[in-house]
N, C-alpha and C positions, 0 to 999 in steps of 0.2 A: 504493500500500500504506500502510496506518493505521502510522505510526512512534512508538513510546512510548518518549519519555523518563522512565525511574525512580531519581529520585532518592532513596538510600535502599533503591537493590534489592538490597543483598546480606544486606539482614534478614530478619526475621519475616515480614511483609505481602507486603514487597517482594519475596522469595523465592516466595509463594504465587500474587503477583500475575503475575510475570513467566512461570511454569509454565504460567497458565491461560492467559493471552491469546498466549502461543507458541502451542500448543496451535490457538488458533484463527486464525492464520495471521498473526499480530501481527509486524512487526520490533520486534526491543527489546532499548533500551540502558540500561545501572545504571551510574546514578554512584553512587562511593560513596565513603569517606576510605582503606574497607579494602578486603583482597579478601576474597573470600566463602570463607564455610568450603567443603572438599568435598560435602558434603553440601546444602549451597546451590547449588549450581552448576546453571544450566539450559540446557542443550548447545543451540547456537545465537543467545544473545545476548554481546551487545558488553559485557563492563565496562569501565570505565572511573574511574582515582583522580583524586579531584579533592575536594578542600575548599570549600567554597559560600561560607564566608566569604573568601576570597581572590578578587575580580572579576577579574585577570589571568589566572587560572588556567581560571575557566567562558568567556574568550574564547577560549583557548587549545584545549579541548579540546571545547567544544560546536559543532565543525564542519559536522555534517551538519545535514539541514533535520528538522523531527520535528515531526509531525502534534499530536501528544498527550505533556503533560504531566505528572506526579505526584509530589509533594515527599514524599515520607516520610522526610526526612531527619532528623536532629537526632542527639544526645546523649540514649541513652535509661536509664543506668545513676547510680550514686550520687544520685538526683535531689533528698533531701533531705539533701545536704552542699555543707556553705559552701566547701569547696577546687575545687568543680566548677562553681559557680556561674558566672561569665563565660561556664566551657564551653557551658551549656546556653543562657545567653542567647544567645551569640554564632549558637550553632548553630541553633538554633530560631525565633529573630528576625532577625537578621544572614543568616544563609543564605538565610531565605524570600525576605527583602528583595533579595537580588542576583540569586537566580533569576528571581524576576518581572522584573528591571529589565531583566535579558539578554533577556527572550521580548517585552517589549513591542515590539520592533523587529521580531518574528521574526511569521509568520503562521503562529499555531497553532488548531486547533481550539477546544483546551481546555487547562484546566488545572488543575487540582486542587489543593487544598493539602490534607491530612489534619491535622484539628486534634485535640484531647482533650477528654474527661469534667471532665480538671482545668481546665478554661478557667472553668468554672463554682462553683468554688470550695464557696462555704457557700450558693447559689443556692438556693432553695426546690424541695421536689420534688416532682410530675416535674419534671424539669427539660426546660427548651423551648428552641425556639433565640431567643425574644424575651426571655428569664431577663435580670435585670441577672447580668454575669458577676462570680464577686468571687474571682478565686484567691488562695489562700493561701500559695504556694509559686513558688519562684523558675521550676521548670519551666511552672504553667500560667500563670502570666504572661506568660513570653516568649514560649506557644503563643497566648496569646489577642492581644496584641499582631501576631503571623503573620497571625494571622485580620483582624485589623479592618484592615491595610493590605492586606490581599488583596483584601477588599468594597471597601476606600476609592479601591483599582486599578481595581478594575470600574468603579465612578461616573465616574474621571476620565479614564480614557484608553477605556473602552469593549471593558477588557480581557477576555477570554471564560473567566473563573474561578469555581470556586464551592469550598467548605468543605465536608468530611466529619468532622463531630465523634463521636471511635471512642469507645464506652466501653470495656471490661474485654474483650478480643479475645485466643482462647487458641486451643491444636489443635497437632496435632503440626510440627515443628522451629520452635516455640518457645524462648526462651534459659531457663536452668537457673535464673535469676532473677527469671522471672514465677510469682505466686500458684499457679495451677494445674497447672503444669509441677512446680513444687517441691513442692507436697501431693501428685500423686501418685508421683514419685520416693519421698518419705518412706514414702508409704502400702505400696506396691509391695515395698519393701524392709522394710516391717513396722518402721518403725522407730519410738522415739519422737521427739516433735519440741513444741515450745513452741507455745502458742497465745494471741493477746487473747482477753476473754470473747466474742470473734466476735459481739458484738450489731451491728458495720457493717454495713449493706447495701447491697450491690453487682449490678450487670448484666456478666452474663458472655455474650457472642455467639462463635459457633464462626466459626473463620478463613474456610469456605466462604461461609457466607452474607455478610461483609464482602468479598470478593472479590467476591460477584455484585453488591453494592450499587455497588461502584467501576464496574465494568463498565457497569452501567446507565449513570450517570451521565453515563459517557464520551461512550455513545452519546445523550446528550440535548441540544437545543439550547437548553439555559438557562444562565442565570449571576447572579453576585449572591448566591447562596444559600447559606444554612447550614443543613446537614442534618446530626442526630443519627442515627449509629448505633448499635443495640442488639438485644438481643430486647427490652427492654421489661419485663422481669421481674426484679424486686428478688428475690436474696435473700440470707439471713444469711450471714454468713462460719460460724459455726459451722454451720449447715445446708448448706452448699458442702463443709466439711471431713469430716462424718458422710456424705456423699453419695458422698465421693472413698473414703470407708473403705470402702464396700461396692463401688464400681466395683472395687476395687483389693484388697478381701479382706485387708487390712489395716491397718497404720497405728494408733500411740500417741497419740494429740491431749492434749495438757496446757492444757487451756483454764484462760486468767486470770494465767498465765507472765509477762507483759508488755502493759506499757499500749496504749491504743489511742492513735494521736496525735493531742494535743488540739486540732487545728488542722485534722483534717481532716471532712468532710464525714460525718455518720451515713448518708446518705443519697441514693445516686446511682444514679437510675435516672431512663434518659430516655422521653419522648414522643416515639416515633417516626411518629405521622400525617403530620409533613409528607413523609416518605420516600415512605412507601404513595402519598402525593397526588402528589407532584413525580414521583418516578424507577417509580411501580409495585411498590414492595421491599417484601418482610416476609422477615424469621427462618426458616428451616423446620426448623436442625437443634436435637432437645432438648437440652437440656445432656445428660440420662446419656446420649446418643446420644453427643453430641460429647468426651465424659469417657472413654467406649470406646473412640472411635477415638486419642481422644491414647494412652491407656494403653499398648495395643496396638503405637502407633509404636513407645513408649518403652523396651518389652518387644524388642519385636525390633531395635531399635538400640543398646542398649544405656544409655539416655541420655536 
């Protein structure tokens, strides 16, 4: 039986990922630092507390043998504050670093590391995975840093790993802290809410179609690779906000409220061909497609 370890499953992804591939006859185990909300919960798999950055700790508890690998772990919150900083290095670089170091002994399939949009900093767009990377922030730093000792694993010990770099990934039981989840709580509730001049643009891919990308992956025998996920489609942040007004039949947008930050990127949208070429993946849900289903969650859960 296919055994996946998820590190990082009591998230977002990791919440999504662990549903579907239970689902199809998957064992599967979440490491994680927390436990998972009720509503994360996927009847059948193993959790498991454990901190990445502690090596005692992953010898201690990664006892059984496990086919398949998936880091989604880190520190995903305050990512532009200096009191959190170590956190996210630690967790993001330091974590990657110990997980791989425990698997190389281990005989695994695969292994994944999920990396970010922000690895590529002020990178020209589209952005590709040969981009010089130049991040601006302490978070995609420590993520791009994951990435190049994950490749630099594969070259030297012949480790069987490859890179899924996410863009802007939303859908329901998302946290109250992402873009999308938060415009349409605002919208839903008809409220007003502050905006930049929304001139950023951004790629936003629905949680399914990232799930199927992973999946693929899984089942492919390559490594070495770094694959951009996305749809592929740029657009404005104020065109995203006037989009969620009508999925959601309301919502105040006060565009020009606050600056856009001057360090980040106008312009993030990736080239996903090598996806299509490597794994067979393309996008299929549309954004107002995938804006309904989140709403809809949010409406009947409260949240």
């Amino acid at each position: 039986m296919n055994h996946l370890l998820i590190a990082g499953g009591t998230g977002f992804i990791g919440y999504h990922l662990a549903y579907k591939l239970k689902q199809k006859g998957w064992k599967i185990t979440s490491l994680s630092i927390t436990k998972p909300k009720k509503k994360r919960i996927v009847k059948g798999v193993k959790y498991l507390l454990v901190d990445l950055t502690k090596k005692k700790l992953i010898k201690q508890k990664l006892s059984e043998n496990y086919t398949h690998v998936i880091n989604l772990s880190g520190h995903t919150s305050n990512l532009y504050s200096k009191k959190y900083k170590k956190k996210i290095y630690n967790s993001h670089y330091l974590g990657t670093k110990n997980l791989i170091n425990f698997f190389l002994k281990k005989k695994i399939k695969s292994f994944i590391q999920i990396g970010s949009s922000a690895e590529y900093g002020n990178a020209k767009n589209p952005q590709n995975e040969k981009n010089l990377c130049e991040p601006t922030n302490i978070y995609g730093k420590a993520k791009f840093m994951a990435t190049k000792y994950t490749i630099k694993t594969v070259s030297t010990h012949k480790f069987p790993a490859n890179v899924l770099r996410l863009f802007q990934v939303y859908g329901p039981h998302q946290g109250e802290n992402r873009a999308v989840t938060q415009l349409l709580k605002y919208c839903i509730s008809n409220h007003n809410f502050p905006a930049s001049d929304g001139k950023q643009i951004r790629d936003f891919c629905y949680i399914d179609d990232v799930i199927k990308a992973i999946y693929l992956l899984l089942r492919k025998n390559i490594s070495g690779k770094i694959i951009n996920i996305g749809s592929g489609n740029g657009i404005t942040m104020k065109k995203l906000i006037l989009t969620i007004q009508k999925v959601a039949k309301g919502g105040k947008p006060k565009f020009g409220l606050f600056k856009s930050r001057s360090h980040e990127n106008t312009k993030l949208v990736p080239s996903i061909i090598l996806a299509k070429k490597l794994i067979n993946w393309k996008p299929t849900t549309k954004l107002i497609d995938g804006l309904n289903k989140t709403r809809l969650f949010i409406i009947k859960n409260g949240k």
